[in-house]
N, C-alpha and C positions, 0 to 999 in steps of 0.2 A: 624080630624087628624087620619093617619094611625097609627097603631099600629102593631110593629115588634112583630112577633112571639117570644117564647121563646126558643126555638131552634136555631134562628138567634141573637138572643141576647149572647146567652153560645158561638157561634159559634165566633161572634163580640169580645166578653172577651177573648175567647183563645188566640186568633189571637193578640191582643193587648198586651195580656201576654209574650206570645211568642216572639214580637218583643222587650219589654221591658227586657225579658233574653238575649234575643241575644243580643241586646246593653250592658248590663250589663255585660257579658262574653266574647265580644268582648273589653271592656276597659279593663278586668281584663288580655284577653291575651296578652292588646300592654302594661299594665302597665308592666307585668311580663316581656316580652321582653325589654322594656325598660330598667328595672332594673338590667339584664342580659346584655346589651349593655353597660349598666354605670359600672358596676363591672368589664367587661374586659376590657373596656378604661380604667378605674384605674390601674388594674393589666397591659396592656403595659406600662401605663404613668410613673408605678415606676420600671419597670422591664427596661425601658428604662432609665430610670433617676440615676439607678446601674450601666448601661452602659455605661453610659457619664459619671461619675465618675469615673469610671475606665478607661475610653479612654481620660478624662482629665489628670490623675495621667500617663498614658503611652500612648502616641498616637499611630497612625500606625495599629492597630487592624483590624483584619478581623473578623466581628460579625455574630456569625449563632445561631439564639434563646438563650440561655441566657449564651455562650461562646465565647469568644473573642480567635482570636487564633493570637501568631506572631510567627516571625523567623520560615516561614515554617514550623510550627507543633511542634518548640521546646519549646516553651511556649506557655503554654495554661492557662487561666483567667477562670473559670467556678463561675460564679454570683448566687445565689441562688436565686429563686422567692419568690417574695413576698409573705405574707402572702394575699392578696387579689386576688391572683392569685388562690387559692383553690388545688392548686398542696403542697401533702406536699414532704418538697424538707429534705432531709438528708443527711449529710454528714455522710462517713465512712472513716476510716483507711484502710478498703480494696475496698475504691471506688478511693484509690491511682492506675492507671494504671503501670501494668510492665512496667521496665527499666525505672522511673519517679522516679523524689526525691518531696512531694507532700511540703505545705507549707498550714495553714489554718490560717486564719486571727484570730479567738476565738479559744481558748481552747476546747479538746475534738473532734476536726476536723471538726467544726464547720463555716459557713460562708465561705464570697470568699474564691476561691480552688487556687491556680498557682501551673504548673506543671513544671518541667525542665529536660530536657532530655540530653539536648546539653553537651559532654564531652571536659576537656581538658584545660580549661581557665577559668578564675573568671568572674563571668560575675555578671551584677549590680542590684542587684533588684530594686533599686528604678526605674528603667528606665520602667520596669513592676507593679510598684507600692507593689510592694512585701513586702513591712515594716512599722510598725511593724510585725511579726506574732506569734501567738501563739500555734500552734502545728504543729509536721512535721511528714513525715515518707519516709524512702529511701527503696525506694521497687526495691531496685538492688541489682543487686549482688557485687558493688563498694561501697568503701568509696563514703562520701563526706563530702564538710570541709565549715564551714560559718566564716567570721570575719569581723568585724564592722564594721573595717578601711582597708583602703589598707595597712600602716604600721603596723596594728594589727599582733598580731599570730594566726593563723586558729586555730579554734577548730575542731577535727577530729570526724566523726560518724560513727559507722560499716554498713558493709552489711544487706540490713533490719531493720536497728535500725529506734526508733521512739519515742515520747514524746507526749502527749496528752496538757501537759502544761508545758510551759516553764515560766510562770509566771512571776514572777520579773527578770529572767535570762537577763543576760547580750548581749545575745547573741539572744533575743528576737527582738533586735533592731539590725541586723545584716543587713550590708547592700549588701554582697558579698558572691556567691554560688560558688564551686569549686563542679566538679562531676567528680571525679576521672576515670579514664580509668581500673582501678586493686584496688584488695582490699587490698593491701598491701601499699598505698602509704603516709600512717601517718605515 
């Protein structure tokens, strides 16, 4: 029987080794990839699944990444990404857009955002799934007036006025937005 040198023998083991990292480090790159494929399927699966809730609560939506917009740009939906999405998503008070009265579903301007711009007429928030919410702010230069009922009496809000929590407020469950034309119309 021949006998392999020992230079071709270390040569035999490299080689063997080598292939055994490369296997080893090729499943660690599809594992990872993999794991990254499942983590953004999750993150649309629920960022989608906010969005069908919210296009359940008001149809008609035109959706572009995690915003729903109707009525031509006068209501806007803005959904927050999930926490699996790795985006951290924050609400502010001044992420209300000028001439917009904002509305945030939690306290602190927190969660789904609806925006209204539209002047002139009461228009319904449930038809935009806009109720309950819990804080607002009128980044106009106009009143605007919310009230439960249609037979209600509006409650009037100044130019720029805003609330972080309306808490147990009556007016938390308001299902009708008035956006004044002038600031003078309380």
């Amino acid at each position: 029987m021949k006998r392999s040198s020992p230079l071709r023998r270390i040569t035999t083991g490299i080689g063997a080794l080598t292939l055994m990292l490369a296997a080893l480090v090729g499943t660690t790159v599809l594992s990872g990839s993999a794991q990254a494929s499942t983590a953004k399927d999750r993150c649309q699966e629920q960022l989608q699944s906010a969005i069908n809730k919210q296009l359940s609560r008001a149809p008609g939506g035109t959706v572009r990444d995690n915003t729903i917009t109707y009525d031509g740009g006068n209501v806007i939906v803005t959904v927050p990404y999930p926490d699996s999405c790795g985006v951290l998503t924050t609400f502010a008070k001044t992420d209300c857009p000028s001439n917009f009265v904002c509305l945030w579903k939690k306290a602190s301007f927190a969660d789904v955002r609806w925006q209204f711009r539209d002047e002139g007429y009461w228009q319904n928030l449930e038809a935009y799934g806009a109720t309950p919410f819990l804080s607002f702010y009128n980044n106009r230069g106009h009143n605007f007036m919310l009230k439960v009922a249609s037979t209600d009496s509006p409650q009037c809000y100044s130019p720029y006025s805003s609330s972080s929590n309306l808490g147990s407020s009556y007016y938390r469950y308001s299902e009708y937005i008035y956006l004044n034309q002038t600031a003078n119309n309380c």
